[in-house]
N, C-alpha and C positions, 0 to 999 in steps of 0.2 A: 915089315911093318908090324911091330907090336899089336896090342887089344889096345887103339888108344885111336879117338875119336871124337866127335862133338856133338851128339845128339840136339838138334833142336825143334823149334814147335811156333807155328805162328797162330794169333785169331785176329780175324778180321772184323773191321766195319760193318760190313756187307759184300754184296754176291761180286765184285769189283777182287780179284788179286791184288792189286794193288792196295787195298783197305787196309793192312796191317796196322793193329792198334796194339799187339801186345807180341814179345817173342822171349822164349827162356831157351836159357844154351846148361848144360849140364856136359859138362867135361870130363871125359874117360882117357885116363891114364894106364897103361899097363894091370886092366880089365877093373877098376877102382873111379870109383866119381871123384873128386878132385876138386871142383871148382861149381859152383850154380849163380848161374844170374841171370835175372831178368827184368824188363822194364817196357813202361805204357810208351806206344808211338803215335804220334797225334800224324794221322793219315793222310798224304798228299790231296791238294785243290783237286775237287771233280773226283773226289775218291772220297771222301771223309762224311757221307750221310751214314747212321747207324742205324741197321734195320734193327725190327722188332724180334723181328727173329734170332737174329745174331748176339743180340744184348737180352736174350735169353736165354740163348746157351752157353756166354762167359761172362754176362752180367757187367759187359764195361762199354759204361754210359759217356757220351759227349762231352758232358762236362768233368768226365775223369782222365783226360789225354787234350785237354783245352793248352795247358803249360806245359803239354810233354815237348820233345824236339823231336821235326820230322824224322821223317826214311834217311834222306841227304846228309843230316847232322847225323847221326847214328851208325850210319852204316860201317863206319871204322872201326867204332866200339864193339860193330857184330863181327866184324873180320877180326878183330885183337881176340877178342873171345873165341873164337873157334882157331885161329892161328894158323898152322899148316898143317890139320889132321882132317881126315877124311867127314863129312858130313852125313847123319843119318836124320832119319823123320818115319815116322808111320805114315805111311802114302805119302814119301818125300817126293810122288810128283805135284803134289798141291805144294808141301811148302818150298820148293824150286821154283813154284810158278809165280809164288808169292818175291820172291826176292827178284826176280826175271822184272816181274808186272810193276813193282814199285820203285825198282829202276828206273825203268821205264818212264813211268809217272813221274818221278821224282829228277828227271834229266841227267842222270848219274850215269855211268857204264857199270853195267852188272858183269861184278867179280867171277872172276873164275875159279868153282868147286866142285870136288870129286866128292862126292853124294853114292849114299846107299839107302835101300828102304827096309826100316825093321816090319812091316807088314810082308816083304815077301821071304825076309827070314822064317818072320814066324810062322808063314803058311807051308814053309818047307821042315819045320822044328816039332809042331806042334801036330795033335789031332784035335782040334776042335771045332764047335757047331759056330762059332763065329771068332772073327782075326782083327775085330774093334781093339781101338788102344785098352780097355778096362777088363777084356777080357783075355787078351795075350799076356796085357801087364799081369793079371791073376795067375794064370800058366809061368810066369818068371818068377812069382813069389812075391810080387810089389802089389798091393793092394791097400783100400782105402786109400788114395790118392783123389786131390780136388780136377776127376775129373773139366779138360777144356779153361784149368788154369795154365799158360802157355809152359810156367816153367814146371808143375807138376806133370802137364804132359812130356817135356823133356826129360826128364829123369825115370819116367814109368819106359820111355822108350828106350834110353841106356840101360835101364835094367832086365831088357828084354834079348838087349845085343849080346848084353853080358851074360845071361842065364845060356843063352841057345849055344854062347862058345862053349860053355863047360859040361852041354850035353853031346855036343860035335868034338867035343875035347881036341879043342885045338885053340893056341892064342893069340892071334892074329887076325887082323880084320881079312887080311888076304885066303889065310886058311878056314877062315869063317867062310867067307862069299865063296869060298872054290867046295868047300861040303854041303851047300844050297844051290850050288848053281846058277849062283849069281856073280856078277862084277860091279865094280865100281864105276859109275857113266859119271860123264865130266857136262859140267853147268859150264861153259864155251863164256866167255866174256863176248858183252856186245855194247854198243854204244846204243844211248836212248832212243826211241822211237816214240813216232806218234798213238801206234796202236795197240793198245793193253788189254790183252785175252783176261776173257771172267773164269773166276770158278767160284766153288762156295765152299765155306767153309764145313 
């Protein structure tokens, strides 16, 4: 398996998983970004209030995801976009929980994806007094990024994957995770349920 992956990034609504109002995917090709997209998702029924909190720390309001297309209508364009390469996220167990939970919400069966977390890369890469996206992203040389915009945070996260291969010198997501000590866990496909674990964002 090549350096070649899909960094992504969700923000939500509110403290609901399921809330997903925004997601960027930035795609790494043989250790090279390649492709960036991202777009508003107007958040599944019973999931779609936007705290105050939340809409202050990515600034996206009610009435800017009013016309977007749900979770259900999108979902494919998120699977087209990431394709068959392995999944990363900075504490990719939030945004796992996010695709999980809005399945879920959304009555859809949640896809199955082999995921990795650039947070516990970078905790095994780096020395530093904190392993936040803005400041691992500093430590990989990607800096001044719009911080908690979904697709700025994708790409500060591929640039993290990518910086920590070339200091483990090695090109491969497989030989990456085996010089950290980590694997690649697998997001299991399930069919919808009634009940949608919270987290926050």
């Amino acid at each position: 398996m090549p350096l070649d992956f899909a960094a992504i990034d969700f923000e939500t609504a509110g403290p609901s998983a399921a809330s997903a109002c925004s997601v960027g995917v930035a795609v790494v090709e043989d250790g090279r970004v390649v492709d960036r997209v991202g777009w508003l998702i107007r958040p599944p029924a019973g999931h779609d209030v936007f705290s105050d909190w939340n809409i202050r720390i990515h600034g996206i309001t009610p009435d800017r995801v009013v016309d977007a297309a749900g979770w259900a209508e999108q979902l494919d364009d998120l699977l087209g976009a990431i394709g068959d390469r392995p999944v990363v996220a900075h504490n990719a167990r939030f945004d796992m929980g996010v695709v999980r939970a809005a399945c879920f919400a959304s009555g859809v069966r949640t896809p199955p994806l082999d995921y990795f977390c650039s947070l516990r890369v970078a905790r095994r890469t780096y020395a530093l007094t904190s392993y936040r996206l803005p400041v691992a992203a500093m430590a990989a040389g990607f800096e001044d990024f719009a911080h908690h915009d979904a697709l700025a945070d994708a790409e500060a996260c591929a640039a993290i994957v990518v910086h920590a291969a070339r200091r483990h010198e090695v090109d491969t997501v497989d030989s990456l995770l085996t010089a950290v000590g980590d694997r690649l866990t697998r997001l299991e496909p399930q069919a919808p349920q009634s009940h949608v674990p919270m987290a926050f964002a």
